[in-house]
TORKOL-996194 format. One record per atom (N, C-alpha, C, O): atom name; x, y, z; residue in one letter; residue number from 1. Coordinates in pm, whole numbers, plus 50000, padded with zeros to 5 digits. Layout:
N
PT/CA/X/Y/Z/a/NUM
...
//
This chain:
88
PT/N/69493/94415/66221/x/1
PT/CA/69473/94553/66182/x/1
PT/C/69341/94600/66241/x/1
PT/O/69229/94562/66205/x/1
PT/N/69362/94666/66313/x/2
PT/CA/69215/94768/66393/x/2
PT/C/69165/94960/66297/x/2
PT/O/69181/95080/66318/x/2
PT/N/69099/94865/66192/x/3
PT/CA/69081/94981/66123/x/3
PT/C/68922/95001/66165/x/3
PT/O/68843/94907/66177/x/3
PT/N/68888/95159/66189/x/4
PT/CA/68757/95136/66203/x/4
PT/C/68719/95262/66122/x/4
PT/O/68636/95321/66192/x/4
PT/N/68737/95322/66022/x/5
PT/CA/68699/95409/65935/x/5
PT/C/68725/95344/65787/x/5
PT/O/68805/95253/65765/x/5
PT/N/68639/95410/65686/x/6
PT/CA/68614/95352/65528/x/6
PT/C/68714/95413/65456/x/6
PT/O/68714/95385/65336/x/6
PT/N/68803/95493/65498/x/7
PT/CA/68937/95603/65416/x/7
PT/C/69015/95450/65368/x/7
PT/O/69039/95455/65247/x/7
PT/N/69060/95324/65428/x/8
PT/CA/69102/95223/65397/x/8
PT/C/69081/95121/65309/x/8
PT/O/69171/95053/65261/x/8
PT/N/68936/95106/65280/x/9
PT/CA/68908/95037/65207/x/9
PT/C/68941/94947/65084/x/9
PT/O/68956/94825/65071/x/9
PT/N/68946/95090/64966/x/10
PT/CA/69008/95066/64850/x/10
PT/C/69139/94995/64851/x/10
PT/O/69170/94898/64780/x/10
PT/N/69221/95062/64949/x/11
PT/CA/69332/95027/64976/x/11
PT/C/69373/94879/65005/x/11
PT/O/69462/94817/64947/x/11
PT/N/69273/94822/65130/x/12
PT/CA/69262/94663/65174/x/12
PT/C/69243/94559/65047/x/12
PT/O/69303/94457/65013/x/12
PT/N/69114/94647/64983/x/13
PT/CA/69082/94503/64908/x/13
PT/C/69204/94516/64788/x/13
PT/O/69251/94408/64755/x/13
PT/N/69255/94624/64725/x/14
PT/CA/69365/94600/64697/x/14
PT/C/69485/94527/64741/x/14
PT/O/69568/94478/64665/x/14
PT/N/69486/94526/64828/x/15
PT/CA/69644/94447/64892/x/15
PT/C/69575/94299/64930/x/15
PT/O/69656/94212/64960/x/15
PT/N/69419/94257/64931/x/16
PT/CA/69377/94162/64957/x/16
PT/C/69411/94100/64789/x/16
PT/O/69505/94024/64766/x/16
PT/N/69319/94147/64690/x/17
PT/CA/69348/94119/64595/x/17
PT/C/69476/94069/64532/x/17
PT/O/69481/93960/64474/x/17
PT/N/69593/94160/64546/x/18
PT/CA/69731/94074/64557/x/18
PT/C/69742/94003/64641/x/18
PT/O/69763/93887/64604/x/18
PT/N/69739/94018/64745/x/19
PT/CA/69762/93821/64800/x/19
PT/C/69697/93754/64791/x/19
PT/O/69738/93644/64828/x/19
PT/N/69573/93755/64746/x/20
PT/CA/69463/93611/64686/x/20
PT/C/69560/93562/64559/x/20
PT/O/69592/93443/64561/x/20
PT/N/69595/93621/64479/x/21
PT/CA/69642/93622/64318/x/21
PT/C/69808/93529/64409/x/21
PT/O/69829/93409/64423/x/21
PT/N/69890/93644/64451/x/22
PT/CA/69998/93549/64529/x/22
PT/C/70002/93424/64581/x/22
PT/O/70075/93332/64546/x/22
PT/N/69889/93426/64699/x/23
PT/CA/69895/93276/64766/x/23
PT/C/69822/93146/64666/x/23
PT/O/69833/93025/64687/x/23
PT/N/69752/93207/64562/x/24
PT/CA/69698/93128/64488/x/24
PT/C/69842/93050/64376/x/24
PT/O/69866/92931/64355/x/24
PT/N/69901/93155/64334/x/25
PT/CA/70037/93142/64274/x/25
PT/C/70132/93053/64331/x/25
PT/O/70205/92970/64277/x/25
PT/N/70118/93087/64458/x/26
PT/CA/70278/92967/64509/x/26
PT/C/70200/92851/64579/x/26
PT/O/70285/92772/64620/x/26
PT/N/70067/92806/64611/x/27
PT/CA/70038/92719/64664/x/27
PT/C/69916/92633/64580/x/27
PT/O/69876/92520/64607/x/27
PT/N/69876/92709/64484/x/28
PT/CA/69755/92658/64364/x/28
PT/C/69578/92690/64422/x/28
PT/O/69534/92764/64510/x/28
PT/N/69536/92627/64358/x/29
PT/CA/69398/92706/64372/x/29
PT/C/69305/92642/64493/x/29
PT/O/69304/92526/64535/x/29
PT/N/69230/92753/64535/x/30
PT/CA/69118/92728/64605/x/30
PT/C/69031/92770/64656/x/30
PT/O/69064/92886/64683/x/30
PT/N/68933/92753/64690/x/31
PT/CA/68806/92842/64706/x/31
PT/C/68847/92949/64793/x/31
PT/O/68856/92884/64897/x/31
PT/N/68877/93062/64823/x/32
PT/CA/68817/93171/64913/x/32
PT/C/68730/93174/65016/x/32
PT/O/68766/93187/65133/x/32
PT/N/68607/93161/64978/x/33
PT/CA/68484/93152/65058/x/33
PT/C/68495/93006/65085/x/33
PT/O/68423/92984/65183/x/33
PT/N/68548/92900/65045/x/34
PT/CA/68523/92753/65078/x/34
PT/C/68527/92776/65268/x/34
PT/O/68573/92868/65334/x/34
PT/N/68458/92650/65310/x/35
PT/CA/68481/92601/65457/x/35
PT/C/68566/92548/65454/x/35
PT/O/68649/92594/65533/x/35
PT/N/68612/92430/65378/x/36
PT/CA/68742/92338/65399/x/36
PT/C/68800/92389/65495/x/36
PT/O/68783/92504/65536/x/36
PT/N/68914/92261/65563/x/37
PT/CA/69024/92337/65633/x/37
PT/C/69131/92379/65539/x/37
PT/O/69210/92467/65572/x/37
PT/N/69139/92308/65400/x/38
PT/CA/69202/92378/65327/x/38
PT/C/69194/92538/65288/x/38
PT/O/69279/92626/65305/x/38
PT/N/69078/92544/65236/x/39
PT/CA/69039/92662/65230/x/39
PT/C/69059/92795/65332/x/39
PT/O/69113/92901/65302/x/39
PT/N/69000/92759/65460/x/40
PT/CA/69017/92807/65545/x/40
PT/C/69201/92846/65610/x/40
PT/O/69240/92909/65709/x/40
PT/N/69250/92798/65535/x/41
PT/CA/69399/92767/65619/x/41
PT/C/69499/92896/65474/x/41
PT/O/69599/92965/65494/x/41
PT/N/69431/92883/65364/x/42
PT/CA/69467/92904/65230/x/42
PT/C/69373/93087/65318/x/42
PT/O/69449/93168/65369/x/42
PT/N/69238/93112/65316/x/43
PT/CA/69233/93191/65342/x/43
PT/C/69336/93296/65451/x/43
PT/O/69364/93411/65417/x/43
PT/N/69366/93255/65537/x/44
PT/CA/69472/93271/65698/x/44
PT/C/69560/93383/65614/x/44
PT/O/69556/93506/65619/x/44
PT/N/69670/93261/65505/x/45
PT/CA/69757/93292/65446/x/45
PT/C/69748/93433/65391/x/45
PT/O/69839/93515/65385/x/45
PT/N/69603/93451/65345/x/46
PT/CA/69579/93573/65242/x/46
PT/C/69606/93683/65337/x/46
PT/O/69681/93779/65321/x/46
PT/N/69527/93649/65445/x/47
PT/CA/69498/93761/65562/x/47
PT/C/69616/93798/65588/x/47
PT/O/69641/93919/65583/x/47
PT/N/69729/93695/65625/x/48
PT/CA/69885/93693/65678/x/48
PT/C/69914/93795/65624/x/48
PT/O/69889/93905/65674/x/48
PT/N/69992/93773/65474/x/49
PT/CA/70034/93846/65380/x/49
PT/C/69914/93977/65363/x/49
PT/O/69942/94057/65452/x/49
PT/N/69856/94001/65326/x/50
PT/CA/69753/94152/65313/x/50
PT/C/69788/94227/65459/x/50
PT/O/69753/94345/65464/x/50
PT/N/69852/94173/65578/x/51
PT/CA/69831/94237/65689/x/51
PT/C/69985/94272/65711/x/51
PT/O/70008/94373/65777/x/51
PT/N/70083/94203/65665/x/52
PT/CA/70223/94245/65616/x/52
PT/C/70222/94324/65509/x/52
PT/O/70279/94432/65527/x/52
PT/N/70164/94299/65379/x/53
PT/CA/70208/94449/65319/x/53
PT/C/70117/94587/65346/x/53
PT/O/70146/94694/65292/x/53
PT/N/69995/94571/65443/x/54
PT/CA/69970/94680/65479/x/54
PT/C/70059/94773/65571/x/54
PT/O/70071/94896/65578/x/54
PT/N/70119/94658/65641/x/55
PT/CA/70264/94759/65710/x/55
PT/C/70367/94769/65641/x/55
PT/O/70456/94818/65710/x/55
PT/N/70399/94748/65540/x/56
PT/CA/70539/94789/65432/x/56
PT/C/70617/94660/65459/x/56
PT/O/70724/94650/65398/x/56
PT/N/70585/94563/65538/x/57
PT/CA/70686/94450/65558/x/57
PT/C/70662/94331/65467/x/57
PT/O/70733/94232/65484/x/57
PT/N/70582/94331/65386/x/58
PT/CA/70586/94209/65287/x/58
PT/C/70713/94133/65238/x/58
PT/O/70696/94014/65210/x/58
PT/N/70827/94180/65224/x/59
PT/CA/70908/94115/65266/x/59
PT/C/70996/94007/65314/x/59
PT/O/71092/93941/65275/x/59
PT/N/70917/94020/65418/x/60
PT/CA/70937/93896/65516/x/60
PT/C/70827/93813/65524/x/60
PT/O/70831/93725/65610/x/60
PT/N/70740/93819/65460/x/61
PT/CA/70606/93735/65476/x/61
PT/C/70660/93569/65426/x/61
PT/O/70613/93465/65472/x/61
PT/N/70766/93577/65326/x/62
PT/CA/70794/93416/65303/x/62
PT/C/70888/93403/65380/x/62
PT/O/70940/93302/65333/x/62
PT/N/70952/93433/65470/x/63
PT/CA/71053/93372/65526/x/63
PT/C/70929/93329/65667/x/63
PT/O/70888/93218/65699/x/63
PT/N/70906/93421/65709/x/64
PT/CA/70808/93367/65818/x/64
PT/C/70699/93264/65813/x/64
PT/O/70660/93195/65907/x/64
PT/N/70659/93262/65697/x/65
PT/CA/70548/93170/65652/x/65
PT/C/70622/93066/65587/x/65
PT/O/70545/92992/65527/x/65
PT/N/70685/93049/65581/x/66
PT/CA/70751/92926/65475/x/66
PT/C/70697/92787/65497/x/66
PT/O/70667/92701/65414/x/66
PT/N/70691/92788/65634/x/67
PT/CA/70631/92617/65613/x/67
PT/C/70483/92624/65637/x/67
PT/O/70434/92514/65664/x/67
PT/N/70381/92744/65634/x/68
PT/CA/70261/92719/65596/x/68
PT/C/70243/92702/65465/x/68
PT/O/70195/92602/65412/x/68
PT/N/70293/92830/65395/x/69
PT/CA/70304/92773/65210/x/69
PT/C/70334/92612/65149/x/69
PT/O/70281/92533/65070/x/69
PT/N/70437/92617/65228/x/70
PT/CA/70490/92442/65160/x/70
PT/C/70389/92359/65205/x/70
PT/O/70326/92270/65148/x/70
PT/N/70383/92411/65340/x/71
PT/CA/70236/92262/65373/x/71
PT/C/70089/92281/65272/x/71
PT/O/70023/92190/65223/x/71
PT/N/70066/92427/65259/x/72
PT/CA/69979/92411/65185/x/72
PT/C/69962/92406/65062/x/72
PT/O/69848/92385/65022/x/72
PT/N/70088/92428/64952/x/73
PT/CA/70100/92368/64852/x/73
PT/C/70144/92228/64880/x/73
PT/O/70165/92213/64759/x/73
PT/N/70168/92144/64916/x/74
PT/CA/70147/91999/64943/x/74
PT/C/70023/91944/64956/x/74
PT/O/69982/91837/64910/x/74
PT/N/69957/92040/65032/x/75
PT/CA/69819/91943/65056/x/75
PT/C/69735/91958/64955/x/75
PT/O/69655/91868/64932/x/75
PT/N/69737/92086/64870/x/76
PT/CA/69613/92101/64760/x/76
PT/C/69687/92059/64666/x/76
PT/O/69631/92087/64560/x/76
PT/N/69801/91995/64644/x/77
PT/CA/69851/91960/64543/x/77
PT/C/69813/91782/64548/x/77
PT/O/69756/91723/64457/x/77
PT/N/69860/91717/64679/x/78
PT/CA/69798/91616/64693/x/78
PT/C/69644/91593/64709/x/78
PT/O/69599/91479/64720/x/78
PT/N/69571/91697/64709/x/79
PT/CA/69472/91691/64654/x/79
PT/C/69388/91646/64519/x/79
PT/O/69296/91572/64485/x/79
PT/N/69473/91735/64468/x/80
PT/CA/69426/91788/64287/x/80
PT/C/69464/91606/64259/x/80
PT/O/69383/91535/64199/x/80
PT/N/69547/91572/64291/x/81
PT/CA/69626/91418/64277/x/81
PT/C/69500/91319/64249/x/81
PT/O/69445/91271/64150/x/81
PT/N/69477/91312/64462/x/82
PT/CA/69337/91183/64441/x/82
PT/C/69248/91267/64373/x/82
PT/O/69205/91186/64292/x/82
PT/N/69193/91365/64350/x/83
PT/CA/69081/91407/64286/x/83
PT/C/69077/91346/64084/x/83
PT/O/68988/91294/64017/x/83
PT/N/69231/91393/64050/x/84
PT/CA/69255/91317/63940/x/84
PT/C/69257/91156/63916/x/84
PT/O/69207/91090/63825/x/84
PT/N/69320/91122/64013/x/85
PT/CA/69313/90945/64009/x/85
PT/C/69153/90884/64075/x/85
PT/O/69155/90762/64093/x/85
PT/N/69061/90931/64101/x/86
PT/CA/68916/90934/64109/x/86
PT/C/68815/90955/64040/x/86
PT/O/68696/90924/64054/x/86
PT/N/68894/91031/63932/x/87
PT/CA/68832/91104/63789/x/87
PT/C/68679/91180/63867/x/87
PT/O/68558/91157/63865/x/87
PT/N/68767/91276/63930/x/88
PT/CA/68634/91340/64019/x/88
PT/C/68645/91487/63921/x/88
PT/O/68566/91580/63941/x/88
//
């Protein structure tokens, strides 16, 4: 998205806001601001989706993304795992 005026704003972090809350929902939690590549990969997702329903196509955002979601609910899930069996 090549926005270069502030008329958008409200609007972005709104539709950002639902897909943080979304991708957090179908894949589980994680930092935002983290570096991880988790994080970082979990962030992508947000961008993905916020940049599909800014064009009305949200939609299709899980059929196209499907195996980033699954991979990345797998990996922070096998995460949360060793982090539990580490008693971290």
């Amino acid at each position: 998205m090549h926005i270069s005026h502030s008329g958008e704003d409200d609007n972005l972090k709104r539709l950002l806001s639902f897909s943080l809350a979304f991708v957090k929902d179908k894949c589980g939690d994680f930092n935002i601001s983290g570096e991880t590549n988790l994080d970082i990969r979990a962030k992508e997702l947000v961008f993905e989706r916020t940049r599909y329903a800014y064009n009305d196509a949200v939609e299709y955002f899980d059929d196209n993304f499907l195996s980033d979601i699954v991979g990345l609910s797998l990996d922070i899930l096998f995460i949360q795992e060793v982090e539990t069996d580490e008693g971290i």
